[in-house]
C-alpha positions in Angstrom: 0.0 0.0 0.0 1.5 3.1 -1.3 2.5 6.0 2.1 -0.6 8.2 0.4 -3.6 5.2 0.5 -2.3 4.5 4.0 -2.3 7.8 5.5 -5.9 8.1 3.6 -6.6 4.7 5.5 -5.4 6.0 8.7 -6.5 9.2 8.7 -10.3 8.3 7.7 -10.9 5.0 10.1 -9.1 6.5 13.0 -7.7 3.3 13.8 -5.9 3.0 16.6 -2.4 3.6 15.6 -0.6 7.5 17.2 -1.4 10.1 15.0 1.8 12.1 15.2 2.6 15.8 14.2 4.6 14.1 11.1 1.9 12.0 10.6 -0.6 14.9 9.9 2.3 16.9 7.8 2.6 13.8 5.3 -1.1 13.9 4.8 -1.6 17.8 4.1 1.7 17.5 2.2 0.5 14.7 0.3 -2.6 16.8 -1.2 -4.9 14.0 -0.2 -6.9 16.3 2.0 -8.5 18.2 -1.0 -9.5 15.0 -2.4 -11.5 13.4 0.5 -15.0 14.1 0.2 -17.2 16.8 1.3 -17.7 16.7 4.5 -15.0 14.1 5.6 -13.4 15.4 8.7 -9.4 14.4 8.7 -7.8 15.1 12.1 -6.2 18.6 12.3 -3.5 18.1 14.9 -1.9 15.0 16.6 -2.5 12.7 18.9 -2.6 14.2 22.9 -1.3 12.9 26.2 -4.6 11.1 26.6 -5.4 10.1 23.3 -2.0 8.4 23.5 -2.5 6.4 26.9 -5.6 5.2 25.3 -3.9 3.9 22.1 -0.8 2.2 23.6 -2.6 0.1 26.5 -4.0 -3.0 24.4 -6.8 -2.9 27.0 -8.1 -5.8 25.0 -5.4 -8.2 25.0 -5.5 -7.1 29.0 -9.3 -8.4 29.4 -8.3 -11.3 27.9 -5.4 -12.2 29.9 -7.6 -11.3 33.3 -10.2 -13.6 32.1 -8.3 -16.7 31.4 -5.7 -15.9 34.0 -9.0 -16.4 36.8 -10.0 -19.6 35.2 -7.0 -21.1 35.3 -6.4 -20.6 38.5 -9.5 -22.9 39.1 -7.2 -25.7 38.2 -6.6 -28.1 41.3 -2.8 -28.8 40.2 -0.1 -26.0 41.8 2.3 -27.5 38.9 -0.3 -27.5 36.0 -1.5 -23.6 37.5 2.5 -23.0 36.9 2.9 -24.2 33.9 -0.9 -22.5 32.8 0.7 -19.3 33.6 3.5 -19.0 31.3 2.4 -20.2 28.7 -0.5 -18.0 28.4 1.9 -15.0 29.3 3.4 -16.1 26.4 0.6 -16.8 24.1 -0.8 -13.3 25.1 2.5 -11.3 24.3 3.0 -12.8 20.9 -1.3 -11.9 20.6 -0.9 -7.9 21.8 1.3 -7.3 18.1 -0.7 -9.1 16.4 -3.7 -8.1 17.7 -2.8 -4.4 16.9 -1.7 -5.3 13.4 -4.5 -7.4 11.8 -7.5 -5.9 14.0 -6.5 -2.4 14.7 -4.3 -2.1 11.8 -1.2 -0.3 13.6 1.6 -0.2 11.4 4.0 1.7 13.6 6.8 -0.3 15.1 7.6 1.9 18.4 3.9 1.9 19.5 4.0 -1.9 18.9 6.7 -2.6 21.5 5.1 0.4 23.7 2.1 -1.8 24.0 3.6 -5.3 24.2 5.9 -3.2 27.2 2.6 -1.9 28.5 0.6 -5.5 28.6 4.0 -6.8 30.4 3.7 -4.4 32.7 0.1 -5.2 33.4 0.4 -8.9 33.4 3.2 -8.0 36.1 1.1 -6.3 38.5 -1.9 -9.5 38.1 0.8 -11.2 39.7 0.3 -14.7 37.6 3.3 -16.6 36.4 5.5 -14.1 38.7 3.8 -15.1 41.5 6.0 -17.9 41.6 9.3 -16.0 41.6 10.5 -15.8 45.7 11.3 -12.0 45.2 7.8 -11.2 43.7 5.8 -9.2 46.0 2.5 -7.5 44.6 3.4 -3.9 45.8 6.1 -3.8 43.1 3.2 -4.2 40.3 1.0 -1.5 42.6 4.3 0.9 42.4 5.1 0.0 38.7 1.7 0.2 37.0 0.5 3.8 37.9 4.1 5.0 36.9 4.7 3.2 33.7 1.1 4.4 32.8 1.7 7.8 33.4 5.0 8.1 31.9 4.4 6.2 28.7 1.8 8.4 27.3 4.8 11.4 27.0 6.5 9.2 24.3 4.7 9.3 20.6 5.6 6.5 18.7 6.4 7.6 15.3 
């Protein structure tokens, strides 16, 4: 897909990929904005401090996680819970790219591993497979979770 059909695509659907100042510079640039049709709003200014939060959290892939995270731990088998755990830690962080690729149709690379970073951090602070680790102790994940979240919204992934 040529850089003009994708910012179209993007800048149309509003998918959830960072809108960046670049990102609205390409597009005026481009001259595709005199070609949408009447009455087609395009975005006039990038993505905010809030607009970002929203877009790099796969709040999603998070759901999912919490859900089958609980029913696993339903199982009656500490070594089968263990081995549960990690495997769908590592089911769900090979899903969050994907996911963000073929269903929200996010092309940019940086906001990909901002997300996949953000789900980590999450799954973290449910405790799960790290529950297992000796050193683990929930409070980290309280501490880490607010701060991560508030500082990761200051990057935009371009």
């Amino acid at each position: 897909m040529n850089l003009l059909l994708l910012i179209n695509y993007k800048i149309i659907i509003m998918q959830r990929e960072v809108l960046t100042a670049r990102d609205i510079r390409q597009f005026n640039d481009s001259g595709a904005a005199s070609r949408l049709q009447e009455g087609t709003m395009y975005p006039v200014s990038k993505d905010g401090y809030f607009d970002r939060l929203f877009k790099y959290i796969p709040a999603e892939v998070v759901a999912g996680y919490i859900f089958v995270l609980g029913t696993v731990k339903q199982l009656t088998d500490p070594n089968e819970i263990k081995t549960f755990q990690w495997l769908l830690y590592l089911v769900f962080c090979a899903l969050t790219p994907l996911y963000l690729w073929r269903v929200q149709k996010v092309l940019k690379l940086q906001q990909h591993i901002i997300s996949l970073l953000s789900f980590a951090v999450w799954a973290f602070t449910l405790g799960g497979p790290f529950e297992q680790f000796s050193w683990y102790n929930p409070v980290y994940g309280s501490v880490i979770l607010p701060v991560f979240t508030l500082l990761v919204a200051i990057w935009e992934a371009e």
